[in-house]
VOBA-1610 file (N, C-alpha, C; in pm, whole numbers, padded with zeros to 5 digits, always signed):
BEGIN
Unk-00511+00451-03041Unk-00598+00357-03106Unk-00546+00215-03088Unk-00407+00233-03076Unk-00349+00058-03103Unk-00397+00007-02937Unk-00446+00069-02842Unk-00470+00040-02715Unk-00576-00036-02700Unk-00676+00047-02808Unk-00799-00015-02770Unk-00808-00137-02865Unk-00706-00197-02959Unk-00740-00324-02999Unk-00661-00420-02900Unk-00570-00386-02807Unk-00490-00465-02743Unk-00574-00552-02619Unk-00605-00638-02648Unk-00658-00703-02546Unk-00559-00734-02367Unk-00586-00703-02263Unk-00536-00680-02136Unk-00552-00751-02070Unk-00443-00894-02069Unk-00469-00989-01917Unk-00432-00944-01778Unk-00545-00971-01714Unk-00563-00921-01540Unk-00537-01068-01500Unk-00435-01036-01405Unk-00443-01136-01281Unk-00495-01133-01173Unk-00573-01257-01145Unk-00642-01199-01014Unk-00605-01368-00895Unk-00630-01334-00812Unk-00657-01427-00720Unk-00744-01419-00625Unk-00800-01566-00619Unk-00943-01596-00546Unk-00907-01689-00376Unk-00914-01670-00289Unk-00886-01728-00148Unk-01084-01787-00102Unk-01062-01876-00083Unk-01197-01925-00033Unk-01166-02025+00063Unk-01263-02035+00177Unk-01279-02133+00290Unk-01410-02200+00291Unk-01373-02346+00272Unk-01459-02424+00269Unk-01500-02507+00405Unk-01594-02539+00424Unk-01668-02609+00553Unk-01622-02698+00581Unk-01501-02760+00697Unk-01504-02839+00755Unk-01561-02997+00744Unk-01700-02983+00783Unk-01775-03054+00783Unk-01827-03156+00699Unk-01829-03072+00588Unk-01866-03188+00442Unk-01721-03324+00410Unk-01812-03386+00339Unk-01716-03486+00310Unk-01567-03487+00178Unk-01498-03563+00169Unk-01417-03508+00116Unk-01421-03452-00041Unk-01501-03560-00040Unk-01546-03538-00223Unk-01579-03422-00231Unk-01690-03383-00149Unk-01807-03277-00178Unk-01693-03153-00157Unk-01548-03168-00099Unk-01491-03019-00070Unk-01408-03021-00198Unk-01373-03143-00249Unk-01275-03150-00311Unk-01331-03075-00458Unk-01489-03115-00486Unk-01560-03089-00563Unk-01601-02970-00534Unk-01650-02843-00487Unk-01661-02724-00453Unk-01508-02659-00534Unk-01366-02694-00519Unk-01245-02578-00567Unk-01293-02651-00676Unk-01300-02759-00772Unk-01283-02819-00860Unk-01389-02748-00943Unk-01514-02721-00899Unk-01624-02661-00953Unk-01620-02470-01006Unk-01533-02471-00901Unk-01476-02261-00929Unk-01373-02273-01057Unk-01277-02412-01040Unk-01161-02386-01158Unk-01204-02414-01314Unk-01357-02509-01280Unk-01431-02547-01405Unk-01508-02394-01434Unk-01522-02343-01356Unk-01620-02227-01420Unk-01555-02106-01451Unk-01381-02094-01424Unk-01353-01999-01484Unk-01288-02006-01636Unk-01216-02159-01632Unk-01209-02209-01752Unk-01312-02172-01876Unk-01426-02202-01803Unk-01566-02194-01913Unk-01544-02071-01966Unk-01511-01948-01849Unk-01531-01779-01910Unk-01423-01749-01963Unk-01308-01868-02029Unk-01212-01799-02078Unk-01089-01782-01989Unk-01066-01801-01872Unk-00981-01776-01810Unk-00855-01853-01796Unk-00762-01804-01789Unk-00644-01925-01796Unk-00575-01928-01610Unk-00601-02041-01562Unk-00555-02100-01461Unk-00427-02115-01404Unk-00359-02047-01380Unk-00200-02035-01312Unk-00148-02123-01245Unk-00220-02099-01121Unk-00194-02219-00997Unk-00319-02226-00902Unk-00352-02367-00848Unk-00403-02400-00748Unk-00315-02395-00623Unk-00364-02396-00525Unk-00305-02399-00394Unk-00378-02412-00279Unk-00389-02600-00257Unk-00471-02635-00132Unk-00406-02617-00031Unk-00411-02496+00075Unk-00359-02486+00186Unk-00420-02572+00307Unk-00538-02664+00308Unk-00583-02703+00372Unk-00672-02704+00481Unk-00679-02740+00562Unk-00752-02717+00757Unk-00630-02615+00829Unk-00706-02505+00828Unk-00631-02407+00913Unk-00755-02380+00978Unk-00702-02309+01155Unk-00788-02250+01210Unk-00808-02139+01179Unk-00940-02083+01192Unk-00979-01932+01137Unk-00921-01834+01274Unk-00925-01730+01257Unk-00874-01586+01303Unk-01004-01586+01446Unk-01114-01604+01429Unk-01229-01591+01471Unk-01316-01685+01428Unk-01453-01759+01505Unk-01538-01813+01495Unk-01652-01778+01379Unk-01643-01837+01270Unk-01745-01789+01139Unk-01851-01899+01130Unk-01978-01897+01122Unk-02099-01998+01146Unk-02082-02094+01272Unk-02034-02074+01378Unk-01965-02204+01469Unk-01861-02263+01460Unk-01735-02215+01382Unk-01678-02278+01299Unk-01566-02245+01310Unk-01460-02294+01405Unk-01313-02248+01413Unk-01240-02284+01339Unk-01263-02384+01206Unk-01134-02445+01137Unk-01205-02429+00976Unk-01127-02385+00894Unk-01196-02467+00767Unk-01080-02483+00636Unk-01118-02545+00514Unk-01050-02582+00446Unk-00998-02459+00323Unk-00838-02451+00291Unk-00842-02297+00278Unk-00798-02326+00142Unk-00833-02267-00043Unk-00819-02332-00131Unk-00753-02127-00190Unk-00670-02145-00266Unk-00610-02054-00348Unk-00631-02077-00526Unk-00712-01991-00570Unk-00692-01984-00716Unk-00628-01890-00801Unk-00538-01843-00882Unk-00438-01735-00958Unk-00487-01807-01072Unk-00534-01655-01131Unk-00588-01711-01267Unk-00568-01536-01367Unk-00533-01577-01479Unk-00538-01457-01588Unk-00698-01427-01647Unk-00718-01340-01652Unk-00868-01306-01738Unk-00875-01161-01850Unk-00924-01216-01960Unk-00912-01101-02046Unk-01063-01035-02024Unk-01192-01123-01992Unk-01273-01008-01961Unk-01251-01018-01758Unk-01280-00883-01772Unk-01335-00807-01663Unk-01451-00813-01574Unk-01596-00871-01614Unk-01677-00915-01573Unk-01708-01066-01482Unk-01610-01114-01535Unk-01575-01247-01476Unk-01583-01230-01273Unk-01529-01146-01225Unk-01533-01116-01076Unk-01675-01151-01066Unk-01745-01066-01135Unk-01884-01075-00997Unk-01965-01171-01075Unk-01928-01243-01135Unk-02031-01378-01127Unk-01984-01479-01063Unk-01836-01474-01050Unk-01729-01551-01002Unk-01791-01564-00855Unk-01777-01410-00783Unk-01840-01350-00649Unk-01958-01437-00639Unk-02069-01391-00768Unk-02210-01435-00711Unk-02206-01601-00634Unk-02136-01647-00760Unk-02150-01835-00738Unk-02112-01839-00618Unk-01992-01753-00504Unk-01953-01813-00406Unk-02027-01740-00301Unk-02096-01663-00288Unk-02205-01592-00207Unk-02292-01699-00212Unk-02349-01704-00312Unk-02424-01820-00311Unk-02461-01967-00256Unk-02342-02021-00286Unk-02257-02145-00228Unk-02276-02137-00132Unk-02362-02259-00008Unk-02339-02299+00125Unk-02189-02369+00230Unk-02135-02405+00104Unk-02021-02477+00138Unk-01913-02385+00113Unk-01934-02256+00098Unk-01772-02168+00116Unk-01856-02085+00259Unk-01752-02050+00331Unk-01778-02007+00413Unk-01735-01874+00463Unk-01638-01813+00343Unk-01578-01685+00328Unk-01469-01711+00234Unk-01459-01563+00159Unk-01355-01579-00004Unk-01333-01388-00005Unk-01211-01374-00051Unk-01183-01307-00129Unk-01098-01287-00237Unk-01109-01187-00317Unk-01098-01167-00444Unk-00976-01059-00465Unk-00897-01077-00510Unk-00785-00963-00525Unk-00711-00968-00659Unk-00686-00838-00719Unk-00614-00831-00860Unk-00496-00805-00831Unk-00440-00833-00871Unk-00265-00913-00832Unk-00190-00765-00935Unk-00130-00685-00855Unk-00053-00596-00933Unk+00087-00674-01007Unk+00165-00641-01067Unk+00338-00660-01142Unk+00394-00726-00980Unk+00383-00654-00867Unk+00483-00690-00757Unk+00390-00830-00695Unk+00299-00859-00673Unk+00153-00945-00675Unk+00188-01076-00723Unk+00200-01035-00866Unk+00188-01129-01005Unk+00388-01247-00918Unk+00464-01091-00935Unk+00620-01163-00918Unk+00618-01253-00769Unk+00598-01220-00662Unk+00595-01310-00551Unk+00510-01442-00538Unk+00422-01435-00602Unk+00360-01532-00601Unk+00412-01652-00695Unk+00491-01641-00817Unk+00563-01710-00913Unk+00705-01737-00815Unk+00736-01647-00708Unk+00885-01647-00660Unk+00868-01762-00526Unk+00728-01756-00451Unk+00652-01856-00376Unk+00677-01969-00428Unk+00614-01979-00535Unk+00598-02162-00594Unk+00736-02211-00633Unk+00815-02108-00651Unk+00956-02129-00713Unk+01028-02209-00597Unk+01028-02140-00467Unk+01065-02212-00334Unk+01158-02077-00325Unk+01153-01941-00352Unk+01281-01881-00301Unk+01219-01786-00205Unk+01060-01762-00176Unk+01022-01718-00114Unk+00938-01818+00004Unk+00943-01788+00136Unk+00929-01904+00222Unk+00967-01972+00302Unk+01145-01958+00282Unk+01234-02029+00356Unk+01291-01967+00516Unk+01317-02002+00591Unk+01387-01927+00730Unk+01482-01941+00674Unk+01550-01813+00750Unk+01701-01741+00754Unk+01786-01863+00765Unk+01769-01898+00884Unk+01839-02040+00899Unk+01890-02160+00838Unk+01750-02189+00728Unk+01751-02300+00617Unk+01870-02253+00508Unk+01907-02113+00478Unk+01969-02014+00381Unk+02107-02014+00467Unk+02123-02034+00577Unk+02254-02036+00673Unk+02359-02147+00648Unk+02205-02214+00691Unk+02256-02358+00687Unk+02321-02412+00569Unk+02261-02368+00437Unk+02295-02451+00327Unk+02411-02350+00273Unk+02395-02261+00344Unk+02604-02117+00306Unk+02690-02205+00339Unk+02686-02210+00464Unk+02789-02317+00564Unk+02868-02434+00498Unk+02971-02471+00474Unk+03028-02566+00460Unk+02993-02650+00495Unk+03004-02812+00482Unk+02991-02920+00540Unk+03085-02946+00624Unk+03231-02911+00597Unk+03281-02935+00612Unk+03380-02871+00767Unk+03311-02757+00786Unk+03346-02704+00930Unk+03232-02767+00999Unk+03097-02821+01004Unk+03027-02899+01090Unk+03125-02999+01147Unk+03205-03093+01035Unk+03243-03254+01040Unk+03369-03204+01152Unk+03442-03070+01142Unk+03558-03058+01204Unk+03541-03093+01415Unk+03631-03122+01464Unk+03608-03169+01592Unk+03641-03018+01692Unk+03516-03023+01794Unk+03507-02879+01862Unk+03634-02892+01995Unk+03712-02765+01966Unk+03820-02785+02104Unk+03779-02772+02180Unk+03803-02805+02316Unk+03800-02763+02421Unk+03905-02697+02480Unk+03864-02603+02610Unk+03933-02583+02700Unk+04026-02655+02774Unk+04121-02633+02809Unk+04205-02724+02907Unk+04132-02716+03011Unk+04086-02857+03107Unk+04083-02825+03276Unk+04182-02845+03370Unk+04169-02736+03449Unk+04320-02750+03530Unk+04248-02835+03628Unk+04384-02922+03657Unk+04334-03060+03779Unk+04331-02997+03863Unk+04275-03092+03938Unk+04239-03007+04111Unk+04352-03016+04204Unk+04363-02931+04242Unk+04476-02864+04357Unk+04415-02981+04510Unk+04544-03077+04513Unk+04522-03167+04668Unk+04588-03081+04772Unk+04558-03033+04888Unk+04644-03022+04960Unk+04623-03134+05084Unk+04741-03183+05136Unk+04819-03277+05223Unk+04795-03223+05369Unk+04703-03234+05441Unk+04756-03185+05607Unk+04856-03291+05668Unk+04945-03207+05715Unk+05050-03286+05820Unk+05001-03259+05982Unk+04997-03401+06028Unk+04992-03485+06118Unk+05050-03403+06285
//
């Protein structure tokens, strides 16, 4: 019984690609318009994440590039998806989106992303092990053996 009074936040995240083409306002205003309308249903907003002009995988309406917007958001109702869905089906200016509920392992990488510990090359993690202080040290060299003259006699 104590289950069914417990109210259950879902995390979900929303990926949408917006058109190129329009101007900046009008794109800027399209993510701005999804984060206003989940607000409205109650939803609490995590993180945005304008990934920007990436090229697509494949050609979608003529369209090799578009603008790529990330929403992570908590929701206590459940219904929220498919109106969420409808508005962007709808929408001329998204040009493909999907929708995914973020499991415990989901929920943790994505918090471990924004953190900066997920993301980095091996290298960047090498680099900053490394001492400073064996960089600054001076690299030996080899000895070169001088060159052997030989003398012809006359």
């Amino acid at each position: 019984m104590w289950a069914q009074n417990r109210i259950s936040m879902r995390q979900y995240e929303v990926t949408f690609i917006v058109d190129p083409v329009l101007p900046n306002d009008e794109i800027a205003g399209a993510a701005k318009n999804y984060q206003e309308q989940l607000a409205q249903e109650g939803c609490e907003i995590v993180h945005v994440d304008e990934m920007g002009l990436r090229p697509l995988a494949y050609p979608i309406h003529k369209r090799t590039s578009g603008i790529y917007y990330t929403i992570e958001f908590t929701s206590p109702v459940h219904d929220i998806i498919e109106k969420l869905e409808l508005a962007l089906r709808r929408d001329e200016r998204i040009i493909r989106f999907l929708t995914v509920k973020l499991d415990k392992y989901g929920v943790k990488y994505n918090k471990d992303k924004r953190d900066g510990l997920i993301g980095k090359s091996r290298k960047d993690t090498e680099r900053k092990a490394v001492e400073p202080e064996a960089h600054s040290a001076p690299i030996k060299k080899k000895p070169v053996p001088a060159p052997i003259i030989v003398e012809e006699e006359e």
